[in-house]
C-alpha positions as CSV (number, residue, x, y, z in Angstrom):
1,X,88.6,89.9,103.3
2,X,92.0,88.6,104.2
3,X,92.9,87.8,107.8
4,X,96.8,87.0,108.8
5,X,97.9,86.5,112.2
6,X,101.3,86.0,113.2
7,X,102.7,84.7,116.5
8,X,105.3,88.2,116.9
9,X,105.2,90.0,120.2
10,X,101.9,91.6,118.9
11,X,101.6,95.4,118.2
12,X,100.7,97.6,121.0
13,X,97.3,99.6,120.3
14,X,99.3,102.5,120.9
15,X,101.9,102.2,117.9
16,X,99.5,100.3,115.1
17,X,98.8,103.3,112.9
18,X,102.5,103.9,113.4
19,X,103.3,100.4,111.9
20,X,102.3,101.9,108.3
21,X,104.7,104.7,108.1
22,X,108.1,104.1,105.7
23,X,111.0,102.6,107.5
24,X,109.4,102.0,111.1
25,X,110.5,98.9,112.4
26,X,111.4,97.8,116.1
27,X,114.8,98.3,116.8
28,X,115.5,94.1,116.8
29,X,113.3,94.0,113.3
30,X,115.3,92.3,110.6
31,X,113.4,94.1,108.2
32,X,113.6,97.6,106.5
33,X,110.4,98.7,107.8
34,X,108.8,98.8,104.2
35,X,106.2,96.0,104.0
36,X,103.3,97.3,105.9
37,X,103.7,100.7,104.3
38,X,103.3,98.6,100.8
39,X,100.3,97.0,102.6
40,X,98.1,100.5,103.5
41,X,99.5,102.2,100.1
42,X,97.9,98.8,98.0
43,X,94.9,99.8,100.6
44,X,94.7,102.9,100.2
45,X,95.0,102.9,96.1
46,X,92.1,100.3,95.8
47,X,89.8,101.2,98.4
48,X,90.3,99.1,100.7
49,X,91.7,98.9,104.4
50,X,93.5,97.5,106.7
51,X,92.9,97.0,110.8
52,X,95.7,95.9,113.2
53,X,94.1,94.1,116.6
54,X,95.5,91.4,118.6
55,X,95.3,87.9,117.4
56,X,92.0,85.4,119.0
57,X,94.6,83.1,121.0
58,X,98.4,83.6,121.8
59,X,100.6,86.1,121.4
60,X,100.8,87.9,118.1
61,X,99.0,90.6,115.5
62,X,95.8,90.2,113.5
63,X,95.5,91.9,110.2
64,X,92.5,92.4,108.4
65,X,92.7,93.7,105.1
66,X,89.3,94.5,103.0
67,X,88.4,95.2,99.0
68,X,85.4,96.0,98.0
69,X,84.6,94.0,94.8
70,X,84.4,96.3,91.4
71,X,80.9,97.0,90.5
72,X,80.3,97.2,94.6
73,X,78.7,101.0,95.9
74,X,80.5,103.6,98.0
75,X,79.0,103.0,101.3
76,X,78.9,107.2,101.3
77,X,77.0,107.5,98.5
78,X,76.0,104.5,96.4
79,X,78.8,105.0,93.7
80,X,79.9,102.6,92.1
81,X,83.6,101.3,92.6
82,X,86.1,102.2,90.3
83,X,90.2,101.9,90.6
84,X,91.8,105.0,90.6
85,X,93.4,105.9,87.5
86,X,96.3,107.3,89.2
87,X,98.6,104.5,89.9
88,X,101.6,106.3,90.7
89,X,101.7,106.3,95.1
90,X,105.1,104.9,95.2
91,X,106.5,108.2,93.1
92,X,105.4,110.3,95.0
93,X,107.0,110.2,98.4
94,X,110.4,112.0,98.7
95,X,113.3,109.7,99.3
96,X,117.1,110.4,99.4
97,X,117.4,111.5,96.1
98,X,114.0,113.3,95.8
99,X,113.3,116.2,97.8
């Protein structure tokens, strides 16, 4: 497990699964609104996760991201953990030259 927190304005319950879709951003971000997305696509491509909540003291964002170690089981049904062959993700989301 890897925890960050930051010291932002925090994410608002409401917009946190928001936060992983490409190119959303607050409108006084300095940032393309790429990063997290990078964040739950790594996630999602290795099995892991990641949880938004509010930092433990101040203002701000916690992030949690989990792996489960190769050789670990599926909590659903005891397999064993293997990466994905298909490493690809990135490819397959239209952009502006892709339909």
């Amino acid at each position: 497990m890897l925890t960050v927190d930051d010291d932002g304005p925090g994410i608002a319950p409401q917009e946190r699964e928001r936060v992983f879709q490409r190119f959303s951003r607050r409108t006084d971000s300095p940032g393309s609104g790429l990063g997290l997305t990078l964040v739950a696509q790594q996630m999602a491509l290795h099995r892991g996760t990641v949880r938004i909540s509010d930092r433990l003291e101040g203002p701000g964002a916690r992030f949690e991201i989990r792996l489960p170690r190769l050789g670990d089981t599926d909590t659903d049904d005891t397999r064993t953990m293997e990466l994905p062959l298909r490493r690809d993700w990135l490819s397959d989301f239209p952009g502006p030259d892709r339909p």
